[in-house]
C-alpha positions as CSV (number, residue, x, y, z in Angstrom):
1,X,-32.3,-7.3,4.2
2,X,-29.4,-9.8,3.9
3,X,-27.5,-10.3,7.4
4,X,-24.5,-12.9,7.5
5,X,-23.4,-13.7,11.4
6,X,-19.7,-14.5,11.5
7,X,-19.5,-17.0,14.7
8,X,-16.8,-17.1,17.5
9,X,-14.3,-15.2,15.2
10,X,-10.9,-14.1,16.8
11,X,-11.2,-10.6,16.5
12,X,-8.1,-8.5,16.4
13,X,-9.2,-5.0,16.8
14,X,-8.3,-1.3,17.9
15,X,-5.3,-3.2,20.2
16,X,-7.5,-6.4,21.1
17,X,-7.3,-9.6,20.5
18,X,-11.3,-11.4,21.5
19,X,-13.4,-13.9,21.2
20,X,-17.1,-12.6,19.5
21,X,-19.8,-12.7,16.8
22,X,-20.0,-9.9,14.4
23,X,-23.1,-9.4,12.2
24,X,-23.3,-7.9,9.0
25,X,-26.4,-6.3,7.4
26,X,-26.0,-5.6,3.8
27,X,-23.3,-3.1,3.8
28,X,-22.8,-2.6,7.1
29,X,-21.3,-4.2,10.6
30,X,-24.6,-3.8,12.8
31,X,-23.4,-5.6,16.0
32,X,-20.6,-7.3,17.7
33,X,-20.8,-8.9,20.7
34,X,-18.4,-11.3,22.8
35,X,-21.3,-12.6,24.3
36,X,-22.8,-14.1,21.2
37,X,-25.6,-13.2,18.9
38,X,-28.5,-15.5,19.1
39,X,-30.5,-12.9,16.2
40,X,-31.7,-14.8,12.8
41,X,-29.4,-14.6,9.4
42,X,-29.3,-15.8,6.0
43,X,-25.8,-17.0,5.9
44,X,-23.8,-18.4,9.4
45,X,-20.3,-18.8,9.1
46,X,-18.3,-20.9,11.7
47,X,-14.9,-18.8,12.5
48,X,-13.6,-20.7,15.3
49,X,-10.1,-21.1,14.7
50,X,-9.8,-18.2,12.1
51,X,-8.9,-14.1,12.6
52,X,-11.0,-11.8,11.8
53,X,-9.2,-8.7,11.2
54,X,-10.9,-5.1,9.0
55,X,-10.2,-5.7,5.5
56,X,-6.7,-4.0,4.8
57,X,-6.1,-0.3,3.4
58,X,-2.8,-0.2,1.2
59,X,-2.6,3.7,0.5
60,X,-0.1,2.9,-2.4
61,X,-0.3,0.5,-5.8
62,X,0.2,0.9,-9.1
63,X,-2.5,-0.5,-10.8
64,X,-1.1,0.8,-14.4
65,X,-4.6,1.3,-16.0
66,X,-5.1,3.2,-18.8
67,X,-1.8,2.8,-20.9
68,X,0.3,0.1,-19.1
69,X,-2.3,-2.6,-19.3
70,X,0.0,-5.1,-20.7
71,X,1.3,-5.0,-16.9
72,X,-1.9,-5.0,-15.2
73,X,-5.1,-3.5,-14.7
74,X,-7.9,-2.3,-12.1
75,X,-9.6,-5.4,-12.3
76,X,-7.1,-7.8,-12.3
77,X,-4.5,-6.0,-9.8
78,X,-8.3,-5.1,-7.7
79,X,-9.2,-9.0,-7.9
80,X,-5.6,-9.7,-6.8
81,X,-5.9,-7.6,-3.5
82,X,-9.1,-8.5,-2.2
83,X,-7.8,-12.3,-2.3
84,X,-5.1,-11.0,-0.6
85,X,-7.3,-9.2,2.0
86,X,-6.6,-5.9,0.8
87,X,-10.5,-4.2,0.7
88,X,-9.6,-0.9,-0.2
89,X,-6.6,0.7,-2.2
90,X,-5.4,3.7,-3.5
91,X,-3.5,4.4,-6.4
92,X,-1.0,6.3,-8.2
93,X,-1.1,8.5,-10.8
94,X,1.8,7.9,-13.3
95,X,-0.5,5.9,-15.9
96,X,-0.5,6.9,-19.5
97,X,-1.8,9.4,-19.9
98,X,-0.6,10.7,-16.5
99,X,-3.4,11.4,-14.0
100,X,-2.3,15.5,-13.7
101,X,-5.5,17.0,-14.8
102,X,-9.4,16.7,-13.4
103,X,-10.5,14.7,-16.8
104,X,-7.9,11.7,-16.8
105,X,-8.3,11.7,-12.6
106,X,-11.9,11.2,-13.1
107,X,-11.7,8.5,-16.1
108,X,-9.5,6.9,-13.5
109,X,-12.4,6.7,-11.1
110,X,-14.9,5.9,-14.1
111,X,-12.8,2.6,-14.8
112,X,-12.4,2.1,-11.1
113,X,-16.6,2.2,-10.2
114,X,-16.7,-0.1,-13.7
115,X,-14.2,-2.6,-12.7
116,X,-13.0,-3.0,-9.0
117,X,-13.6,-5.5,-6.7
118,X,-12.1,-3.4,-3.8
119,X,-12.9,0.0,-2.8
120,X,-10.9,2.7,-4.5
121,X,-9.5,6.0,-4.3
122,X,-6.9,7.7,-7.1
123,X,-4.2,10.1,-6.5
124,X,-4.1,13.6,-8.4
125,X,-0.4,14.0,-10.1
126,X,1.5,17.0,-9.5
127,X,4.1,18.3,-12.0
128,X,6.3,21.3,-12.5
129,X,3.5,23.7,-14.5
130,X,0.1,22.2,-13.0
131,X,-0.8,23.8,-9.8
132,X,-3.9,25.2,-11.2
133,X,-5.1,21.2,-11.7
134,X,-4.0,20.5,-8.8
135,X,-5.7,23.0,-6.0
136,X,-9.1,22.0,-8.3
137,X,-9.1,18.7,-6.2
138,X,-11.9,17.9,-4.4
139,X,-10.1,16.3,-0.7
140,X,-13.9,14.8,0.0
141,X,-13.3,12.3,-2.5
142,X,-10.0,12.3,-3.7
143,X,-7.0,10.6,-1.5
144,X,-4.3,13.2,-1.8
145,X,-1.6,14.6,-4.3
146,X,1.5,13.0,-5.1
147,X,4.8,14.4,-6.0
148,X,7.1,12.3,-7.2
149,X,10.9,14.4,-6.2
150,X,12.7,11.7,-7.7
151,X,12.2,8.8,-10.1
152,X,9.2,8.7,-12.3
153,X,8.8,9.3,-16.3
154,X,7.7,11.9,-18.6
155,X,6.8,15.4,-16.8
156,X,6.1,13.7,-13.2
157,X,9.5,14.4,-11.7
158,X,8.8,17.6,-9.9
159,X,12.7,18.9,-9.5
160,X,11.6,23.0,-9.6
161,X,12.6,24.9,-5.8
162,X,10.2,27.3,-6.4
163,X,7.2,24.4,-7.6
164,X,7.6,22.7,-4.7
165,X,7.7,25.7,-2.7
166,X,4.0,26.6,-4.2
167,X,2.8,23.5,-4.0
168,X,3.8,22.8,-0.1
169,X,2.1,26.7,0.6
170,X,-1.0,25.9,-0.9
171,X,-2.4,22.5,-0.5
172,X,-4.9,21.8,1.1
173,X,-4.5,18.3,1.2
174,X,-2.3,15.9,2.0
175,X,0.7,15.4,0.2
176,X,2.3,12.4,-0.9
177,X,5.7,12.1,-1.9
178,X,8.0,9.6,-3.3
179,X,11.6,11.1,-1.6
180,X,15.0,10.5,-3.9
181,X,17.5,13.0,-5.2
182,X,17.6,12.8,-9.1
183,X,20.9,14.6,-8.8
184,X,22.3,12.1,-6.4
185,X,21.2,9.0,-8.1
186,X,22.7,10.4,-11.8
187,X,25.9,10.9,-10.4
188,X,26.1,7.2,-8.9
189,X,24.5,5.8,-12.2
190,X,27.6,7.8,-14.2
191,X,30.2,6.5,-11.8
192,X,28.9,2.3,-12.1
193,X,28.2,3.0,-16.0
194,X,32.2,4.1,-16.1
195,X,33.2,0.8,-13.9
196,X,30.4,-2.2,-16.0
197,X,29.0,-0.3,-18.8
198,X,26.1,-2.2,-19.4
199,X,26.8,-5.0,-17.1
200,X,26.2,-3.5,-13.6
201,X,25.1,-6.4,-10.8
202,X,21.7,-5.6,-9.6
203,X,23.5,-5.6,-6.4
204,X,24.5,-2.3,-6.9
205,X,21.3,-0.6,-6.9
206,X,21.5,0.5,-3.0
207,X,24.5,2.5,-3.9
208,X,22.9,4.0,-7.1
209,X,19.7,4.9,-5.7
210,X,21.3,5.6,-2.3
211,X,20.9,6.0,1.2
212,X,22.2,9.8,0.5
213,X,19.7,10.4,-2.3
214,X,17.1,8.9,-0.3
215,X,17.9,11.1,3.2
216,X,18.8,14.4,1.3
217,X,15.1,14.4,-0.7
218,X,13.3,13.4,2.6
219,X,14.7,15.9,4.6
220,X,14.2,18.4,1.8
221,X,10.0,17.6,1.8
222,X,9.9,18.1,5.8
223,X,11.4,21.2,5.8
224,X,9.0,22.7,3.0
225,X,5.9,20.7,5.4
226,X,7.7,22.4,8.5
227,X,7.4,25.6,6.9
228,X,4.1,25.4,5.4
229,X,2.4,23.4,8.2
230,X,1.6,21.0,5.1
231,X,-0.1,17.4,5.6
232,X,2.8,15.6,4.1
233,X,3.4,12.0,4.1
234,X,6.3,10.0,3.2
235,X,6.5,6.9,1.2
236,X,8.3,3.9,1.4
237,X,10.8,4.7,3.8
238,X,14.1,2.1,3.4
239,X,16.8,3.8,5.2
240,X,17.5,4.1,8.6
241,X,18.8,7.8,9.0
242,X,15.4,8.9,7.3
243,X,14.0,7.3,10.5
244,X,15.2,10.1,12.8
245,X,12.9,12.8,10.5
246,X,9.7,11.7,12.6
247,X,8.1,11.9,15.8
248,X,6.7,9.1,18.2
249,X,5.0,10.9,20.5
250,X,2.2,13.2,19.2
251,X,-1.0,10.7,18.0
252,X,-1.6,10.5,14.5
253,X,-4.5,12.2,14.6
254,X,-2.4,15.5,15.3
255,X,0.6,14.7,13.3
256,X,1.0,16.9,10.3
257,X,4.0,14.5,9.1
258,X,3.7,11.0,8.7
259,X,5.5,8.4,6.8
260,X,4.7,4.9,5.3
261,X,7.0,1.5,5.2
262,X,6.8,-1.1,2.6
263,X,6.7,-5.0,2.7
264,X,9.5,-5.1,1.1
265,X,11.5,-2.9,2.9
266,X,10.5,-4.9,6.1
267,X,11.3,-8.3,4.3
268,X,14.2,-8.3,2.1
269,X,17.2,-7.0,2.5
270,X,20.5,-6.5,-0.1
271,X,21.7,-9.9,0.2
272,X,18.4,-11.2,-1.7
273,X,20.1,-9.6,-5.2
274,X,22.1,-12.4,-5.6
275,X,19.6,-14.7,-6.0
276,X,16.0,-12.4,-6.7
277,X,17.9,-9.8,-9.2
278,X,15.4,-7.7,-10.7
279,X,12.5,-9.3,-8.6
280,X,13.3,-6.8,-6.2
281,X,14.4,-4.0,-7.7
282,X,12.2,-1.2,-6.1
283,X,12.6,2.2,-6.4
284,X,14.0,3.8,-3.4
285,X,15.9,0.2,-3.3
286,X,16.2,-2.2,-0.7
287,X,19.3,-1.6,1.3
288,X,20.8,-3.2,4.5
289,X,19.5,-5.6,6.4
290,X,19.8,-3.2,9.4
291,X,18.2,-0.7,7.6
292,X,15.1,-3.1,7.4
293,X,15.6,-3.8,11.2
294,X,15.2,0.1,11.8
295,X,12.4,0.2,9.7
296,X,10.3,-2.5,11.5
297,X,11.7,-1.0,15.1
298,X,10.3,2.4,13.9
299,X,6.9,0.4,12.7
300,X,7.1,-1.0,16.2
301,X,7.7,2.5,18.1
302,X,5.5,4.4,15.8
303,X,7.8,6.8,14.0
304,X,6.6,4.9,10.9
305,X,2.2,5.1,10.9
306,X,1.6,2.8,7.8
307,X,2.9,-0.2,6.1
308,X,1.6,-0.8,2.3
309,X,2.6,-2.4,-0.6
310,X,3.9,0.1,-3.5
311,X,2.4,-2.7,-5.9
312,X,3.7,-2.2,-9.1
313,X,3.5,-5.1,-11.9
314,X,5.4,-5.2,-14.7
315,X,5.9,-8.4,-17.3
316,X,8.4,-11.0,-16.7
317,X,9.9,-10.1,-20.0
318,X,10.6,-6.7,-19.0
319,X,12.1,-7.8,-15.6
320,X,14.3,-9.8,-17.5
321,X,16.2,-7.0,-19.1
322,X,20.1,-6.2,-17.4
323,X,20.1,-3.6,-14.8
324,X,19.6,-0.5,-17.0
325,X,16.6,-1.4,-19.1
326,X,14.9,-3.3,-16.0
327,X,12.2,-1.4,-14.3
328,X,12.0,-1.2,-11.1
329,X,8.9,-2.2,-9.0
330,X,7.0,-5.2,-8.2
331,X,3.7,-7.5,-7.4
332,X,2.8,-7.6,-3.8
333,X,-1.1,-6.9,-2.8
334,X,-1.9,-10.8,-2.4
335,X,0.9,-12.0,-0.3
336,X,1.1,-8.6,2.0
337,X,-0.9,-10.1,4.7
338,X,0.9,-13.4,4.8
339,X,4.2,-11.6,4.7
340,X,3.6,-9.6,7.7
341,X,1.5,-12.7,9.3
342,X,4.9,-14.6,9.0
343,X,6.7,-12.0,11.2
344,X,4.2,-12.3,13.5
345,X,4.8,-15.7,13.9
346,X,8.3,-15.0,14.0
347,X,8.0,-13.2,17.0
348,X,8.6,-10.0,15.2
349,X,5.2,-7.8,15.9
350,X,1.8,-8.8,17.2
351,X,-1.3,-8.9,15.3
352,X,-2.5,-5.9,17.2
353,X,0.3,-4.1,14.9
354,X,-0.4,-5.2,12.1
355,X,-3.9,-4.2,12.0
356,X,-3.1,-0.8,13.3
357,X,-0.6,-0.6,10.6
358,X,-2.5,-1.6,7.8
359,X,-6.2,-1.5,8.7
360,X,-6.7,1.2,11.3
361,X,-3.7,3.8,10.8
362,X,-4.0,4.3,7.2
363,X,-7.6,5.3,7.7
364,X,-7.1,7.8,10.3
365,X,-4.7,9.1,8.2
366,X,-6.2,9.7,5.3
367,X,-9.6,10.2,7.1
368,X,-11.4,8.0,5.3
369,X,-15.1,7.7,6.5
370,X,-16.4,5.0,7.9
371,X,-13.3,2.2,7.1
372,X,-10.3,0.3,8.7
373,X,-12.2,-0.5,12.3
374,X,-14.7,-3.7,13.1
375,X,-17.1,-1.3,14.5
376,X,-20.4,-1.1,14.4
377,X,-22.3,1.1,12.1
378,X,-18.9,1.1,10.0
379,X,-18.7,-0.5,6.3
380,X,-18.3,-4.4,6.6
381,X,-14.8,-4.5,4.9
382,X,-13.6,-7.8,6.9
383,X,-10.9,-10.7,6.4
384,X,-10.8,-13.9,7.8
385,X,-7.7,-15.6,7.8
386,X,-6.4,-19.1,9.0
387,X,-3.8,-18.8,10.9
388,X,-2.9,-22.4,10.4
389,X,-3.4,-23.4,7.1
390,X,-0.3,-22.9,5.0
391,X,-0.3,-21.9,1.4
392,X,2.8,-22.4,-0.8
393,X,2.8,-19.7,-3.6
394,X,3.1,-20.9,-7.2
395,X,2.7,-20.2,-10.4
396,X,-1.1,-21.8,-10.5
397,X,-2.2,-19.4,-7.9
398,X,-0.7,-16.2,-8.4
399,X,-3.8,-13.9,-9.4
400,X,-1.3,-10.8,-10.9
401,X,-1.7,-10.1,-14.6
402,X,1.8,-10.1,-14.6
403,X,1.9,-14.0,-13.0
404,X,5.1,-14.0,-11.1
405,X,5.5,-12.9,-7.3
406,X,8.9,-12.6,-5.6
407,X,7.6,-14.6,-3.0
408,X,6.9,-17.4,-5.2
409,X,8.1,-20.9,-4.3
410,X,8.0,-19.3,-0.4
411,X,5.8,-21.4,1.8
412,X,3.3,-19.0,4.1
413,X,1.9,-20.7,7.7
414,X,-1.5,-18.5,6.9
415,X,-4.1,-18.4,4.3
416,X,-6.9,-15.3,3.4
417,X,-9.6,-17.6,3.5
418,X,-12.1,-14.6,2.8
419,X,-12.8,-11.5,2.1
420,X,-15.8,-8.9,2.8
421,X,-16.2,-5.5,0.3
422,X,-19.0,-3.3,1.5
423,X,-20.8,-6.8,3.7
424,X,-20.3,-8.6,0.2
425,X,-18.2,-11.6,0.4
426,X,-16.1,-11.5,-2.7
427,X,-13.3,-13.7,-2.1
428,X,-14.0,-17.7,-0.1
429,X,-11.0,-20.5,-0.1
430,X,-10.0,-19.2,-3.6
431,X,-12.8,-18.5,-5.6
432,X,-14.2,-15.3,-6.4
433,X,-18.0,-13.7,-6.1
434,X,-17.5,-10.9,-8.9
435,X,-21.7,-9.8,-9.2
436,X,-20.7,-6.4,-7.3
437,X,-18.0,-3.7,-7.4
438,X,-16.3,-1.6,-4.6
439,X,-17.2,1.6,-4.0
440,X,-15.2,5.3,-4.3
441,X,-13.7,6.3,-1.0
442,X,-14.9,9.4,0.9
443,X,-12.6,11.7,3.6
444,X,-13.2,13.6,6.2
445,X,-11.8,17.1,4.2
């Protein structure tokens, strides 16, 4: 048996904030006690000063593996994360070949079980003609479906009434859905073609990919969840009229409608084109800065359950392009925790937020068995962090294949000084432990 005791840690937990020592026993959290545990182990680590939080659950990255590699890949976005603090993720299904039918999903999870240092879980693609595929998934071991009604490539976009109709009536699980109306957004592209041709400012991305689009999609997928008493969850919210689509007073456990904010979204805001560009061209786009102040209110008030990353890599090079050719998305899995760390030492949310945000919510959520709380019995998923050790990042420690961040050159007051998968310790004060893997997820179906 290998047991690690993790010594006068400041554990922020299940809205707590304590003093205790937590021991791990292979795998698992076996006690934790504010009292202080006296019991024999192999390996003692001193954690005064530092937080110990559950590792993080980001419920959406794109990882890009198979067919985008060039961008990234489950083992290098994987190894990214868990230095990041990030112990489990799960991820999104427009790869190439496209994740829409049970044999790509389940080469998905083969590469995943081969080559990720956090735990995993993969998202089954719905299109226009592949409902058949889709009811096939198994919701013990499979996160969810996502629908993309706006925004992705080859046969993804699902635009058909009477699809989405079918697909809200007969799910099972829960549905993800990335909300934007391709109508909208093609008739604000024509209009800012007409005025720069191929010069259009990156600043005018919010008003392409608009507040409108963004509100008239949303509104569109709760109706179908209202009417099919589907599981549906909305992600990356970056507008504050979507805001008034959710409720704050019925507990998660019992809402059938939930919705997810990004760290974007909560950082940035449109005045960071001028100087970022494409850096932070996300898809829906980052809009006012009020929006991003009614996004962290409704993080705050709990209209918004989650906040994740939407990690999605691509190559310097390609970022480079004008506004038309660049695509949109960016890195974020390493620096979410700092990011929202930094708020909290702004005075704008308390640790016990964050974690429920990104540690406990997203389990409950999704179900997941056995994750997202420092309890024991529970998987030993854990991050330290040192709340006073700041960590500029740079170009010689970004861990992205890609190798640029649009935080870099920012200065964070915290560092993820390390990093538990399943009791192992895969990440200390920036080296890696890479002799095991993370596991598959499992839900409560």
């Amino acid at each position: 048996m290998s047991k690690t005791l993790i010594r006068e840690a400041t554990v922020v937990n299940e809205g707590k904030v304590f003093t205790a020592d937590v021991m791990l026993e292979n795998d698992l959290i076996i006690e934790i006690n504010s009292n202080g545990i006296s019991k024999p182990a192999v390996n003692i680590i001193d954690a005064r000063g530092l937080l110990l939080m559950p590792g993080l659950i980001d419920d959406q990255v794109h990882f890009r593996e198979p067919g985008l590699t060039h961008k990234g890949t489950i083992y290098s976005e994987a190894r990214a994360a868990v230095a990041g603090g990030i112990t489990s993720f799960m991820e999104m299904p427009n790869t190439v070949p496209q994740a829409t039918n049970q044999a790509e999903l389940q080469k998905k999870y083969e590469i995943g079980a081969k080559d990720s240092l956090a735990n995993y879980s993969f998202f089954m693609g719905a299109t226009n003609d592949n409902l058949d595929e889709v009811l096939r998934t198994d919701a013990s071991s499979v996160c969810g479906v996502k629908i993309f009604m706006g925004s992705s490539t080859g046969n993804m976009l699902v635009d058909n009434p009477v699809t989405l109709d079918n697909v809200f009536a007969q799910c099972p699980m829960l549905i993800a859905t990335h909300c934007e109306d391709e109508e909208t957004i093609k008739a604000n592209l024509a209009k800012y073609i007409a005025e720069y041709g191929d010069n259009i400012p990156f600043n005018k991305h919010p008003l392409i990919r608009s507040r409108e689009a963004c509100y008239r999609s949303s509104s569109m997928a709760v109706e179908l969840a209202k009417k099919h008493n589907t599981r549906l969850h909305i992600l990356h919210i970056s507008t504050a009229e979507e805001l008034d689509l959710f409720s704050n007073n019925i507990p998660l456990e019992q809402k059938r409608i939930t919705s997810e904010a990004c760290i974007h979204h909560l950082w940035f805001s449109e005045e960071d084109y001028d100087s970022k560009g494409s850096l932070i061209k996300w898809n829906p786009a980052i809009k006012k800065a009020s929006d991003r102040d009614a996004i962290l209110q409704a993080v705050l008030d709990n209209r918004i359950d989650v906040i994740a990353t939407d990690h999605a890599p691509h190559t310097l090079e390609e970022k480079s392009q004008g506004y038309l050719k660049a695509p949109s998305g960016g890195p974020l899995v390493q620096h979410a925790l700092q990011a929202m760390l930094e708020l909290h030492k702004d005075g704008k949310i308390s640790l016990e937020k964050i974690v429920e945000k990104m540690c406990h919510h997203p389990a409950i959520l999704f179900r997941i068995k056995g994750r997202g709380f420092i309890r024991e019995g529970y998987k030993a998923d854990l991050v330290l962090v040192d709340p006073n050790h700041a960590q500029t990042v740079t170009k010689s420690n970004i861990l992205y294949h890609c190798r640029w961040s649009p935080f870099e050159g920012y200065n964070f007051g915290s560092s993820i000084q390390q990093t538990f998968v399943n009791g192992h310790s895969v990440w200390l004060k920036g080296k890696f432990d890479e002799s095991k893997r993370g596991e598959r997820l499992r839900f409560v179906s």
